[in-house]
C-alpha positions as CSV (number, residue, x, y, z in Angstrom):
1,X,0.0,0.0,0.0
2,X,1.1,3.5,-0.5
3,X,0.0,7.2,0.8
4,X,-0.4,10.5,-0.2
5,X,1.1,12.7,2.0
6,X,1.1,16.3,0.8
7,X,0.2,18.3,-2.1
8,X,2.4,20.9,-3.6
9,X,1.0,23.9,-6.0
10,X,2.9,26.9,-8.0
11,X,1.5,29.2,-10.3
12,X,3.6,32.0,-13.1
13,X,3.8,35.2,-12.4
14,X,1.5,36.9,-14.9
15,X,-2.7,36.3,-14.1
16,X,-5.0,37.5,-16.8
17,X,-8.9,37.7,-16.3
18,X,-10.8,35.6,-18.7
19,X,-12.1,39.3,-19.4
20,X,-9.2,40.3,-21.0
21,X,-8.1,37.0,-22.9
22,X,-11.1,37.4,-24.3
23,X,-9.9,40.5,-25.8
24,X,-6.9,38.6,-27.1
25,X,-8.7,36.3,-28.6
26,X,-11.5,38.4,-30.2
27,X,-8.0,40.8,-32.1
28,X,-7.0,37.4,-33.6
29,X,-10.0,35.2,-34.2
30,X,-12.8,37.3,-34.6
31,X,-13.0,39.8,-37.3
32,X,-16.3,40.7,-37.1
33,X,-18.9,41.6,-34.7
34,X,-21.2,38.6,-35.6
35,X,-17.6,36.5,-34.4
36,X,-16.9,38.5,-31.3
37,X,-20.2,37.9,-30.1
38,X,-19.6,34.4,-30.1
39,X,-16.6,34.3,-28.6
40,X,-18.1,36.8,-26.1
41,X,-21.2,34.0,-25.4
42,X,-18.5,31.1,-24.8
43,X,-16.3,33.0,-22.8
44,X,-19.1,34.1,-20.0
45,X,-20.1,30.2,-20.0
46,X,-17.0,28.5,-19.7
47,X,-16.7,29.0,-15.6
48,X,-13.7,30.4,-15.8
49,X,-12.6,34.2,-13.7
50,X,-8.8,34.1,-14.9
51,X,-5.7,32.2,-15.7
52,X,-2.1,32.3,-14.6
53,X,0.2,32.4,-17.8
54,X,3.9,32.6,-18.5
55,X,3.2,34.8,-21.6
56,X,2.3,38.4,-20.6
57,X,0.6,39.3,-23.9
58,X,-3.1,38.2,-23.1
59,X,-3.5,40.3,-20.6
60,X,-2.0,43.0,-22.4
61,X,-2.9,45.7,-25.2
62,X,-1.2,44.8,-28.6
63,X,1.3,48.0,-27.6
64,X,3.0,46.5,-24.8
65,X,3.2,42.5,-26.2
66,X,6.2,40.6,-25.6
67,X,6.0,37.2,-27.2
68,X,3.9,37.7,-30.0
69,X,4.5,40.1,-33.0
70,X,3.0,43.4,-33.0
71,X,1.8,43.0,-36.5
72,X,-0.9,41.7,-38.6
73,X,-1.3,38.1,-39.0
74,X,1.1,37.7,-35.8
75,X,4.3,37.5,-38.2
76,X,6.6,36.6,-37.8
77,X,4.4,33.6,-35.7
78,X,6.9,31.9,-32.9
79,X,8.2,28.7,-33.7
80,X,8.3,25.6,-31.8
81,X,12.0,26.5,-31.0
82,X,10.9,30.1,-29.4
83,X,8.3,28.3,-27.5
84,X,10.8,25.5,-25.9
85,X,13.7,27.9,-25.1
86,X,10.3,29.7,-22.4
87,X,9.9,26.3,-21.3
88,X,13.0,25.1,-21.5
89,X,13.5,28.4,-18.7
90,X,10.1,28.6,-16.9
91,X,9.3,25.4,-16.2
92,X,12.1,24.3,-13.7
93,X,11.2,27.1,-11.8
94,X,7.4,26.5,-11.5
95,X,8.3,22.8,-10.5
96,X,10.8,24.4,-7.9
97,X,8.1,26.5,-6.5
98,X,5.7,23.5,-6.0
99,X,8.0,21.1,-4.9
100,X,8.9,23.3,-2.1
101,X,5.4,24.1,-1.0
102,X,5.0,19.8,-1.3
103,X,8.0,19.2,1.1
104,X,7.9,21.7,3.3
105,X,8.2,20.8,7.0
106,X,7.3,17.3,5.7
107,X,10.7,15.5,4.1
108,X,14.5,17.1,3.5
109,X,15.1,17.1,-0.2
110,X,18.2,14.7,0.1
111,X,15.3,12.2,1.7
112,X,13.3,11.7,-1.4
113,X,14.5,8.7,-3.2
114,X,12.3,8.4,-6.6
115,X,11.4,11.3,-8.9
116,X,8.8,11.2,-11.2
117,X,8.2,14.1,-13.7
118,X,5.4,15.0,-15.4
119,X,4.2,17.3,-18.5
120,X,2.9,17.5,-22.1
121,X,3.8,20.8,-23.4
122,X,7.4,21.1,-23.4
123,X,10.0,18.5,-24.1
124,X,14.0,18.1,-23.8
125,X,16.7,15.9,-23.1
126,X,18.6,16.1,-20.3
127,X,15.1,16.9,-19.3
128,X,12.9,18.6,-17.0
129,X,14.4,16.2,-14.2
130,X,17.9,16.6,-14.5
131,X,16.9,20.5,-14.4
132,X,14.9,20.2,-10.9
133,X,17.9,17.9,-9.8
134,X,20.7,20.2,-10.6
135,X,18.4,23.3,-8.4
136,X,17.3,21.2,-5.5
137,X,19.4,18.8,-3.3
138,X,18.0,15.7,-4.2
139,X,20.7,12.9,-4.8
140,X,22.3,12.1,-8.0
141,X,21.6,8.7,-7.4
142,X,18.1,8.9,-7.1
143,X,15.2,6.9,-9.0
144,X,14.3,9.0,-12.0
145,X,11.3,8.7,-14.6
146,X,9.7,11.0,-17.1
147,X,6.0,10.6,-18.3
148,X,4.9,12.7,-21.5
149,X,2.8,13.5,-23.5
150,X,-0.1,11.8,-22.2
151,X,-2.2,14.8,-21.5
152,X,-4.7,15.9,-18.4
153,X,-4.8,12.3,-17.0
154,X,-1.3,11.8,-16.6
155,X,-0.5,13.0,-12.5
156,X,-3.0,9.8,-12.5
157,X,-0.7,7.3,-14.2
158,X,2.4,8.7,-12.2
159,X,0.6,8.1,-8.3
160,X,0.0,4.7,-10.6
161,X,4.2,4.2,-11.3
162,X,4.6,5.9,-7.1
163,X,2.1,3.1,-5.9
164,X,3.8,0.2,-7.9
165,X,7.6,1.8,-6.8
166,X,6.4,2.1,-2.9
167,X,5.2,-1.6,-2.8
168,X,8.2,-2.6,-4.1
169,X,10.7,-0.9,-1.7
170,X,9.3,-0.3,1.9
171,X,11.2,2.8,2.3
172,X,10.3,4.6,-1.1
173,X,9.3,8.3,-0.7
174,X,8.4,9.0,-4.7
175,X,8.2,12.9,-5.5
176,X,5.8,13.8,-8.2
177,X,6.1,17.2,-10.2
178,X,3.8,17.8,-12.9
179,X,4.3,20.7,-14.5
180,X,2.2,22.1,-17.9
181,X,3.0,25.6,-19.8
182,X,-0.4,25.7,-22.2
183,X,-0.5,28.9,-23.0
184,X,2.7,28.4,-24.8
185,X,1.0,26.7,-27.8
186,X,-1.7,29.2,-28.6
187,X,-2.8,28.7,-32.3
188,X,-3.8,32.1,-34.9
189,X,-5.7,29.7,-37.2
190,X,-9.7,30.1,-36.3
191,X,-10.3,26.7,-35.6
192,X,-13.1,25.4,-33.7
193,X,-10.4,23.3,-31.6
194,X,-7.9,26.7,-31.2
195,X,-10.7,28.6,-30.1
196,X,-12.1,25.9,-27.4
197,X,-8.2,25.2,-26.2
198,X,-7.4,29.2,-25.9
199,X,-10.4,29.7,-24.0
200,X,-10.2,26.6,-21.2
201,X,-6.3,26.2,-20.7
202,X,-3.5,27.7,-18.3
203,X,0.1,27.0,-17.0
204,X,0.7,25.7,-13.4
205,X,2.6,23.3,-11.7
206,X,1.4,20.5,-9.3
207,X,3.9,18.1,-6.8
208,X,3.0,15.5,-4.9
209,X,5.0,12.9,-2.3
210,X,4.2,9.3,-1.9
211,X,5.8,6.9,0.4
212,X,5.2,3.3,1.6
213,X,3.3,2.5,4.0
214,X,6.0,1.4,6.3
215,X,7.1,5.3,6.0
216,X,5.6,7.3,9.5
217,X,4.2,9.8,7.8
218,X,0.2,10.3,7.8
219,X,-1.3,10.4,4.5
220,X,-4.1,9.7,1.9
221,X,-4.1,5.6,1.7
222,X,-4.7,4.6,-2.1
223,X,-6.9,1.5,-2.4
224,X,-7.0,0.8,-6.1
225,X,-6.4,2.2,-9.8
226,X,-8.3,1.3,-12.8
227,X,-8.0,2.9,-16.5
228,X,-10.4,2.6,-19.4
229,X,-10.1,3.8,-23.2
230,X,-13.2,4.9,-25.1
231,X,-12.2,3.9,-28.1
232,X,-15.5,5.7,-30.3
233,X,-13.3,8.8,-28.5
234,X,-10.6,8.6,-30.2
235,X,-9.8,11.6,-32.3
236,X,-12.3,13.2,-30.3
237,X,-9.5,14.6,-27.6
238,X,-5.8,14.6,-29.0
239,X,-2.7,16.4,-28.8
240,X,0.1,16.7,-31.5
241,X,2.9,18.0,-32.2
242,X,3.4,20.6,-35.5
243,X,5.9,23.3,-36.6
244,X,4.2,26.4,-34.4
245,X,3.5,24.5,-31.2
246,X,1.5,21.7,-29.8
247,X,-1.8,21.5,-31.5
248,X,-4.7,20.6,-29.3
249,X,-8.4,18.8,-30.7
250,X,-11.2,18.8,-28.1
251,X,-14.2,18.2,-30.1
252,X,-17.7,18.9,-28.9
253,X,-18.4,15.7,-29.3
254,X,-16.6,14.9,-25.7
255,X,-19.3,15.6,-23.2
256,X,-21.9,13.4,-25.0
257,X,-19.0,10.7,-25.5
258,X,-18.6,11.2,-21.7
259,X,-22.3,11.5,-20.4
260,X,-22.8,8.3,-22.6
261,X,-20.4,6.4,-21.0
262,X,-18.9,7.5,-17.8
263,X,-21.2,5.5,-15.2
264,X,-20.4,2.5,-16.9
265,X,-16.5,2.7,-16.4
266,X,-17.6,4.1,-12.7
267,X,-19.8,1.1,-11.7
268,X,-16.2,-0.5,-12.8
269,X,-14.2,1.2,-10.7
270,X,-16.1,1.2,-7.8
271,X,-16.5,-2.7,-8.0
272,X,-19.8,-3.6,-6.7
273,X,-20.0,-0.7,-3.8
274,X,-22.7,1.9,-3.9
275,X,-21.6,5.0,-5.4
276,X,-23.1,6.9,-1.9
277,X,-20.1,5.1,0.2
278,X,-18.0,7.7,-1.8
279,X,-17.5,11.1,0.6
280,X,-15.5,13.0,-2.1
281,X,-15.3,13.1,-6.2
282,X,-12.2,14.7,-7.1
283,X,-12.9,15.1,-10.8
284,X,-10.5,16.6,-13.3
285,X,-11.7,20.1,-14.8
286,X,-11.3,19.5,-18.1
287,X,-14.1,22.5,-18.7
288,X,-17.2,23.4,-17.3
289,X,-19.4,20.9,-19.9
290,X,-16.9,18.1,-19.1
291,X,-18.1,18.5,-15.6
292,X,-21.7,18.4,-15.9
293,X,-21.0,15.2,-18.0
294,X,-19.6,13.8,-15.3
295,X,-22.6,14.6,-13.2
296,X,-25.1,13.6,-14.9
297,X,-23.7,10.8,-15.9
298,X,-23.6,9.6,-12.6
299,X,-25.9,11.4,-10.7
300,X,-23.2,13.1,-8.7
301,X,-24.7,15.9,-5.9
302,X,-23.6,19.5,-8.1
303,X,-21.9,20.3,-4.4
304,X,-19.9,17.0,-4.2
305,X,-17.9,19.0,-7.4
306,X,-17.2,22.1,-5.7
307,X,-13.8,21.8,-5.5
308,X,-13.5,20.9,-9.1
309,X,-15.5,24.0,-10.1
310,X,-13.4,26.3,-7.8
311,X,-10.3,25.1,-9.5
312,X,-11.7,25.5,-13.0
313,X,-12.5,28.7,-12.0
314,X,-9.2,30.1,-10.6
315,X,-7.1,28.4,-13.0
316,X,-8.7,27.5,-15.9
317,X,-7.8,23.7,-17.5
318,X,-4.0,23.1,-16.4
319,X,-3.9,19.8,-18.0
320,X,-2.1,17.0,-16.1
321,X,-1.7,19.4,-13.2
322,X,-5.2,20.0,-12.5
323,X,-6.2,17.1,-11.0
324,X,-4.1,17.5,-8.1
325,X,-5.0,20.8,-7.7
326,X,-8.2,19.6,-6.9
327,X,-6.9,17.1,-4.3
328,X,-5.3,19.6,-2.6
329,X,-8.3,21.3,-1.5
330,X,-9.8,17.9,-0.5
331,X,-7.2,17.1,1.4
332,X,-7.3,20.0,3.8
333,X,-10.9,18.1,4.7
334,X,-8.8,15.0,5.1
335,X,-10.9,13.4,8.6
336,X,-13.8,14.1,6.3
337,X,-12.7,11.3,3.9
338,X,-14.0,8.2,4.2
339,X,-13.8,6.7,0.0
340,X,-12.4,9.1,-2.4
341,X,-13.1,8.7,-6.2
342,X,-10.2,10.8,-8.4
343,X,-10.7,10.8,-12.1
344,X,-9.1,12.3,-15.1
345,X,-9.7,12.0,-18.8
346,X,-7.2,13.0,-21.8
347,X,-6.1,12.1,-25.4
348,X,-7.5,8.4,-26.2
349,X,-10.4,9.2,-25.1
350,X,-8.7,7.4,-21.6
351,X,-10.5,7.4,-18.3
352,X,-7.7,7.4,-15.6
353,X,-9.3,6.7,-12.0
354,X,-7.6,6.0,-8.7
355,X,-9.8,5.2,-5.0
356,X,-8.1,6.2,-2.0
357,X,-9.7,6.5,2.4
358,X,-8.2,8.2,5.1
């Protein structure tokens, strides 16, 4: 068995109101009034307030941008290259940031013995690991795994790898950092998909520490994973890779997909046991229709998803980070706790699900 012990979270420095993206957005994807008003309509129902970016431009009148071109058309767009050198930069630092606020007054650095990053927008070898290694004191020796590229239910699949390392050494105390610059890959074409993923995503960073069970530390006690692909899904949720960035496709075809099936897989998960043993859903924010899937899929009490809502509000879509995001927030309610449900869905369409008690 393995435990959850504490949550980490960081955030960039630059927090833009949905308000003003919006006004971003509207300069490059809608040219006329008949456009902005749409945009306008699926900005106020998306349950976002504001995101947290690395990129200063969306908050920001063309006049003072940074990143992108002050020209029309955005040319010179950035390249892929432009985009990695800001991660390449930014994103040890956000991990830094959460790590800390994970580990603090909980383990030394030089303590952790497995390492387990995490992130689908930015790419590199050495990596994001060696980079957190080389600005933190954890050993040289130590454990080290990357996963990539998998998407918003990723931090899932890593506290999958943490549980499998902890039962296998008694002593393991596996650091997770997941870590996601979205805004990075902002798209000029007007495409359905563009527009959906500039409207629901931000950056953020996410860290979590898992030990054995033989480890005296008090923690979040996982019971039992269980992933499902539905496969009529897809192309329906996908991320590639192109020449200008990391291309995201979110069809609008996901929240039926989802409402369709997602009490199936659940009955699944939860393995005979009624689904009003469960005290908390800790659901992934994908967006605010992905959520109301979920619900009504399942039948899910609207304030059961608080926490979920809250973070999609704050923080927009953070991909793999979100989810733990979420958790964090249950976790201050931890004697509160008595069967947790944590899901998360990405490219595939995959269903990642763990179930963890205090």
């Amino acid at each position: 068995m393995s435990k959850i012990v504490s949550i980490g979270t960081a955030v960039p420095a630059f927090c833009h109101k949905q308000a003003d993206i919006l006004q971003f957005m509207q300069m490059v994807y809608a040219p006329t009034e008949a456009d902005r008003r749409k945009m306008r309509y699926l900005y106020n129902q998306s349950g976002i307030e504001k995101r947290f970016s690395v990129v200063s431009d969306y908050g920001r009148p063309l006049s003072e941008w940074k990143f992108y071109p002050q020209s029309e058309g955005l040319e010179p767009f950035p390249t892929l290259e432009q985009r990695m050198a800001i991660y390449h930069k930014q994103a040890p630092l956000l991990s830094v940031d959460a790590i800390r606020d994970c580990l603090h007054n909980v383990l030394h650095d030089h303590e952790v013995t497995h390492f387990i990053t995490v992130s689908c927008t930015g790419m590199s070898a050495p990596g994001l690991d060696l980079q957190v290694m080389d600005m933190m004191d954890l050993g040289k020796s130590i454990f080290r795994t990357s996963v990539n590229f998998m998407g918003c239910y990723a931090a899932i699949h890593a506290l999958r790898l943490a549980d499998a390392l902890c039962k296998a050494e008694r002593n393991a105390k596996v650091l997770i950092v997941c870590t996601e610059l979205c805004t990075l890959h902002f798209q000029r074409e007007a495409t359905l998909d563009n527009i959906i993923s500039s409207m629901l995503f931000g950056d953020g960073s996410a860290a979590a520490l898992v030990v054995s069970d033989d480890v005296p530390l008090e923690g979040l006690t996982i019971d039992s994973f269980h992933s499902e692909v539905i496969v009529k899904g897809k192309r329906d949720m996908a991320w590639e890779i192109s020449s200008t960035g990391f291309l995201m496709t979110l069809t609008s075809y996901v929240p039926d997909l989802i409402e369709e099936d997602f009490s199936e897989v659940m009955d699944k998960v939860l393995d005979g046991a009624s689904r009003n043993d469960v005290s908390h859903w800790c659901l992934h924010p994908g967006g605010k229709r992905i959520l109301e899937a979920m619900q009504k899929s399942t039948g899910i009490n609207p304030p059961a998803l608080l926490h979920s809502y809250d973070v999609l509000k704050q923080h927009g879509n953070l991909s793999s980070a979100t989810i733990l995001f979420v958790l964090k927030r249950m976790l201050a309610d931890k004697n509160a706790i008595r069967k947790m449900v944590g899901v998360a869905l990405g490219p595939g369409l995959t269903v990642e699900t763990f179930t963890a008690h205090y």
